[in-house]
N, C-alpha and C positions, 0 to 999 in steps of 0.2 A: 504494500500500500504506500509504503514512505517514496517508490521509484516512479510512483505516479505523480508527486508534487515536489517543493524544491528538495535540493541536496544536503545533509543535514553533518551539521560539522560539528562533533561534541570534542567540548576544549576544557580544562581548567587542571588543576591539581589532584587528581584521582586517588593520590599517596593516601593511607588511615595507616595512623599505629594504632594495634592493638594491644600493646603490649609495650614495658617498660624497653624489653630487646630491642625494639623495632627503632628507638630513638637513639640518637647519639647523646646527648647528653640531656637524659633523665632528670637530672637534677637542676637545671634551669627552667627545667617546665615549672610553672607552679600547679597545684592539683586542685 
């Protein structure tokens, strides 16, 4: 259905951590 009208461009930042691992430095996050 989407090839029937315009061309659809998905953009932004798609990165989640879920997890403390996932960041580099953990400890400048505030929580």
């Amino acid at each position: 259905e989407l090839e029937k009208s315009k061309p659809v461009v998905l953009t932004g930042d798609l990165n989640c951590a879920h997890e403390e691992i996932d960041i580099y430095n953990p400890a400048a996050i505030p929580s």
